[in-house]
C-alpha positions in Angstrom: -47.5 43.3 -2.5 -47.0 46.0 -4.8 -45.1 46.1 -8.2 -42.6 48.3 -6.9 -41.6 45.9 -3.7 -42.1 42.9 -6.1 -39.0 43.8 -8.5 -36.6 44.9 -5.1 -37.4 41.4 -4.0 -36.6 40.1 -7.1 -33.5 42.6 -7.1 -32.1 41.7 -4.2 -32.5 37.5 -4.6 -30.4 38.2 -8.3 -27.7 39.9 -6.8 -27.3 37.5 -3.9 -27.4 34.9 -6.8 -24.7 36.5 -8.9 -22.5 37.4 -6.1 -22.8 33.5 -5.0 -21.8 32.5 -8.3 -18.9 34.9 -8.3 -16.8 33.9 -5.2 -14.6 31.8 -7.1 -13.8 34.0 -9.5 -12.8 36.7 -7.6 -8.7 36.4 -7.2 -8.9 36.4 -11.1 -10.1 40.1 -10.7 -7.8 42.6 -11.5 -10.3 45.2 -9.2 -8.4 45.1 -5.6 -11.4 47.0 -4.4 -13.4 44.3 -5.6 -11.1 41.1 -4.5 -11.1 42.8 -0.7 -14.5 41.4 -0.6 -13.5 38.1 0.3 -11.3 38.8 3.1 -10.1 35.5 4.5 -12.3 33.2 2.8 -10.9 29.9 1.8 -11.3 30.0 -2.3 -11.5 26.5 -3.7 -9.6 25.5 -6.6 -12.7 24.3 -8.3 -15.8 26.3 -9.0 -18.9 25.7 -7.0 -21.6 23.1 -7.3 -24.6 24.5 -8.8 -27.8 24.5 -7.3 -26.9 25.6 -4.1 -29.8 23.3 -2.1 -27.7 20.3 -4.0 -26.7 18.2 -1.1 -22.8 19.3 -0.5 -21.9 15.8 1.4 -20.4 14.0 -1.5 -19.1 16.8 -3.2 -17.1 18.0 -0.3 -15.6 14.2 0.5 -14.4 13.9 -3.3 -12.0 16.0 -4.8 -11.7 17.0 -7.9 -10.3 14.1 -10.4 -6.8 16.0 -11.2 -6.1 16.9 -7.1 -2.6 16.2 -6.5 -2.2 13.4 -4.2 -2.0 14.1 -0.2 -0.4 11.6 1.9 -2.2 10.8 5.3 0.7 11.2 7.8 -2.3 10.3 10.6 -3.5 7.0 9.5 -3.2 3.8 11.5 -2.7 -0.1 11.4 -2.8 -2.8 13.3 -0.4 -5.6 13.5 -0.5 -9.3 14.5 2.8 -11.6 15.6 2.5 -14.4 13.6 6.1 -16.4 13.9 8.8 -15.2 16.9 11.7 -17.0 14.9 11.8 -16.3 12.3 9.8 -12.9 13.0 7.2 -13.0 10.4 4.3 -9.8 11.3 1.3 -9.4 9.7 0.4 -5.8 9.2 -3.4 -4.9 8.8 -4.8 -2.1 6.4 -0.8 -0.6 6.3 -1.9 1.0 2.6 -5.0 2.7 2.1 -7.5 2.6 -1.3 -6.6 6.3 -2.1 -2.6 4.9 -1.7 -3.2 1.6 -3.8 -5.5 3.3 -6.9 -1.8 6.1 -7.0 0.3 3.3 -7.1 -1.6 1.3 -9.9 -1.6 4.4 -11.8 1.9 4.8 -11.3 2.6 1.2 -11.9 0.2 0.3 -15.2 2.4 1.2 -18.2 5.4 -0.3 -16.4 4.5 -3.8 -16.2 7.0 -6.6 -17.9 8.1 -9.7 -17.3 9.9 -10.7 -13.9 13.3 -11.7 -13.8 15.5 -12.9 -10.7 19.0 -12.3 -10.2 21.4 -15.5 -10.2 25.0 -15.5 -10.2 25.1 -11.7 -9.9 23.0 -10.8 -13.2 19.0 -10.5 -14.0 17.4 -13.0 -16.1 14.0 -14.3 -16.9 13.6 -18.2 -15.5 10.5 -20.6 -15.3 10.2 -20.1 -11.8 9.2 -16.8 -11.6 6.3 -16.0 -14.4 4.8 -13.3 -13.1 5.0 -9.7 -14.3 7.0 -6.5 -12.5 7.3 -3.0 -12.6 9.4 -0.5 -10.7 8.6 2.7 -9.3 10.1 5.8 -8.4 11.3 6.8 -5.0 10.0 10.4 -5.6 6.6 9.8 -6.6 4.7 11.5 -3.6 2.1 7.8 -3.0 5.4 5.8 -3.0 7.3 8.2 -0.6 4.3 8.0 1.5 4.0 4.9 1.6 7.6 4.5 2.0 7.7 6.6 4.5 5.5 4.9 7.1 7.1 1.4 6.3 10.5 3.1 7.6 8.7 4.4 10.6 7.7 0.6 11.5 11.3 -0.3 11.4 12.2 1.9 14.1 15.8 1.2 14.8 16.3 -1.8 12.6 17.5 1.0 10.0 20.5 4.0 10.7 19.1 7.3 9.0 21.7 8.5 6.8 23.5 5.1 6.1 20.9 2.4 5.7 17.6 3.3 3.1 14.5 1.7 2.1 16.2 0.8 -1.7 13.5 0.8 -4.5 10.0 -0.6 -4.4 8.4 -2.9 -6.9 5.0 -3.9 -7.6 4.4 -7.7 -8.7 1.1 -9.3 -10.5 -0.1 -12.4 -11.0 -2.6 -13.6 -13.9 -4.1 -16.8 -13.7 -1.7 -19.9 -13.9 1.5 -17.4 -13.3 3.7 -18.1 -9.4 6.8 -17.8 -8.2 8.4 -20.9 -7.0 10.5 -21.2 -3.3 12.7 -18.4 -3.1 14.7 -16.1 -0.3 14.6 -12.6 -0.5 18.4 -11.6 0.6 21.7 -12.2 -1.5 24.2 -15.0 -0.9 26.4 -12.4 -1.1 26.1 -8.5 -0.4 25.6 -6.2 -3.1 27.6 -3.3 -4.0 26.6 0.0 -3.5 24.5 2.3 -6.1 27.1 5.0 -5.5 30.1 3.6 -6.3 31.3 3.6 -3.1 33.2 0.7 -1.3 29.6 -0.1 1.0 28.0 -3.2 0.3 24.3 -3.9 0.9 21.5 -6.5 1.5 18.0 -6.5 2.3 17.4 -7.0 5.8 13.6 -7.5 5.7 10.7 -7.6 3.6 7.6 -6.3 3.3 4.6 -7.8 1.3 1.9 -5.8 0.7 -1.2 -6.5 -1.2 -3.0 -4.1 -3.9 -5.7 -6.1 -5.7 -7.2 -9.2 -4.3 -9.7 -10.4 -6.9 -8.6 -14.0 -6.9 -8.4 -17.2 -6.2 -5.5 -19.0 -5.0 -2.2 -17.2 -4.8 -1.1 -17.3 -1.3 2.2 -16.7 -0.2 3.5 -20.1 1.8 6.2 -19.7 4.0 6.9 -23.9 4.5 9.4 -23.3 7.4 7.2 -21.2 9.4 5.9 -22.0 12.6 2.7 -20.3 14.7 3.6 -19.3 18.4 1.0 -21.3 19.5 -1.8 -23.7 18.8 -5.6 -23.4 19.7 -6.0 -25.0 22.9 -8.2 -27.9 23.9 -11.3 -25.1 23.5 -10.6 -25.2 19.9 -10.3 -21.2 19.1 -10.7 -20.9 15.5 -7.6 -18.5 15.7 -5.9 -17.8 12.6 -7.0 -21.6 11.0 -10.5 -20.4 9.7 -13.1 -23.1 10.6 -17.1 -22.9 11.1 -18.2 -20.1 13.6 -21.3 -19.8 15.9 -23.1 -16.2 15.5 -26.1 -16.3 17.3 -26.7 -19.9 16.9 -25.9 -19.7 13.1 -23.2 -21.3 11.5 -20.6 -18.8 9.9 -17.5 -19.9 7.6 -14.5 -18.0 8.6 -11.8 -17.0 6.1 -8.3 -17.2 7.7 -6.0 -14.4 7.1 -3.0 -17.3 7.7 -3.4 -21.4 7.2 -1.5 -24.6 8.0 -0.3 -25.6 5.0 -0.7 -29.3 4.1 2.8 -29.5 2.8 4.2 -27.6 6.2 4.7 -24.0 7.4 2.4 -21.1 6.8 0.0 -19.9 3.6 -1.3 -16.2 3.9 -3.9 -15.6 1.2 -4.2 -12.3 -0.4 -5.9 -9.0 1.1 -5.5 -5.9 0.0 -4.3 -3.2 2.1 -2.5 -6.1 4.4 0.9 -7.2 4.3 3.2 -10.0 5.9 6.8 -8.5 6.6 9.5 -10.6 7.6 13.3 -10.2 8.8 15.4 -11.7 6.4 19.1 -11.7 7.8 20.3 -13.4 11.2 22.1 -11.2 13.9 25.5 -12.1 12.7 23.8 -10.7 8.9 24.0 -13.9 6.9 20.8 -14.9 5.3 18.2 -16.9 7.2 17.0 -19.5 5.3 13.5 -20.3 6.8 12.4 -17.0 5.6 11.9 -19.2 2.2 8.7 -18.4 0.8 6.7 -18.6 -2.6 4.0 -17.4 -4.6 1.5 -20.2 -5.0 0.0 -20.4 -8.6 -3.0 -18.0 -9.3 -6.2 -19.8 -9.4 -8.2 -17.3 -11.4 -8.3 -13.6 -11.3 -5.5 -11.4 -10.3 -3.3 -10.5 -8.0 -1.5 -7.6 -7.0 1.3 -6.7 -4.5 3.8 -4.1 -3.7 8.0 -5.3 -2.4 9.6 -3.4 -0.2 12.7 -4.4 0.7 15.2 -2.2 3.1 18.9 -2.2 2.7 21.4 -2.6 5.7 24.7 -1.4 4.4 28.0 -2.6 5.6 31.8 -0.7 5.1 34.4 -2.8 3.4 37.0 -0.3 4.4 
């Protein structure tokens, strides 16, 4: 190869290089001439990775850190019936990790101590040691998850009279619970708006964030399963000792007997238990009673939403 085909070659490989390098750039150009060479192209808002022979796999499946948040209108859950009366659901994978790590972020300088309402006011009691923090209905992970929670609800709520009403995360250090409570108010509250509507939460959802713990179920003690394992002896929701190809497996129940009566779901994050808090005639049903068994060790995250049924007092 001569000298003079030796530097074209090496010509043409630099401009390719440098032309590679400058797609990103280009919109920044004030040439038109020279921005036209794109055409169409998607330009990223991020420059390229550098070498080009780097594998592209993991770059393209992580964003850049500072990407605004998308909401995935597409993604699915499953559900379980776990109690007809009351109706107690349990909701599998209804937040996803990308949702919960927004949510924590949102959350973390938040955090204070819970407080309950009693007599019509908040105030800070023994039964309740945990630690809250609110969040606001227009951050785009909280509208989305919002969002898909009132989709699940179906007609249970009127559009343009009832609304979701503000979530709030809960945690749980070790030692902290919440002792047997109800989630709806003796007595309606008044509207936000200073109208003459009154309100109370008509369900509840209970959705796990961070499950790195021990103990900390939520026990429901005047729950009831639909059914039992038959004389087979299904391991069903009760956990037990599986056979996998002749091996003995332990298997963690989502849901338990509890020894003191009703139902215990243990944390999972991603999961949820929702329940329908007021009867027909709207008073509150007592057997949706539940706590927050002390944390063992660890700590424990979850996310209340709790939709509002208004009523007119005109």
């Amino acid at each position: 190869m001569t000298a003079t085909s030796i530097a074209k070659s090496a010509g043409f490989w630099a401009g390719g290089l440098l032309l590679g390098l400058g797609i990103p750039y280009l919109p920044n150009l004030s040439s038109p001439r020279l921005a036209s060479l794109v055409g169409d192209f998607p330009i990223p808002d991020y420059p390229f990775a550098f070498p080009f022979f780097k594998d592209q796999t993991t770059a393209a499946a992580s964003p850049p850190e500072n990407a605004p948040f998308v909401c995935d209108t597409s993604h699915t859950y499953r559900t379980e019936l776990v109690s007809l009366d009351p109706l107690i659901i349990y909701i599998h994978n209804i937040i996803t990790p990308i949702e919960i790590a927004s949510l924590l972020e949102t959350a973390e300088p938040k955090f204070a101590p819970s407080q309950v309402t009693k007599g019509g006011r908040k105030q800070h009691t023994s039964d309740r040691t945990s630690s809250s923090a609110g969040l606001p209905r227009d951050d785009p992970a909280v509208r989305c998850v919002l969002d898909r929670a009132r989709t699940f609800l179906g007609t249970m709520m009127r559009d343009g009279w009832d609304e979701m009403g503000p979530p709030q995360l809960v945690r749980y250090s070790e030692g902290q619970k919440f002792n047997v409570h109800h989630d709806w108010y003796e007595y309606p509250q008044w509207a936000p708006d200073g109208s003459t509507r009154k309100w109370n939460r008509v369900a509840s959802f209970f959705a796990i964030l961070e499950d790195n713990c021990t103990g900390g179920e939520t026990h429901f003690p005047y729950a009831q399963p639909i059914t039992t394992p038959s004389p087979k002896g299904e391991i069903m929701w009760r956990g037990g000792v599986a056979q996998t190809e002749g091996e003995e497996e332990e298997v963690r129940p989502l849901w338990r007997e509890h020894e003191d009566g009703g139902l215990a779901f243990r944390p999972v994050a991603g999961n949820a238990v929702f329940w329908v808090n007021l009867h027909a005639n709207e008073t509150g049903d007592p057997r949706t009673k539940h706590a927050g068994l002390p944390l063992e060790s660890g700590r424990k995250t979850a996310m209340n939403i709790w939709p509002r049924r208004y009523y007119s007092t005109d």
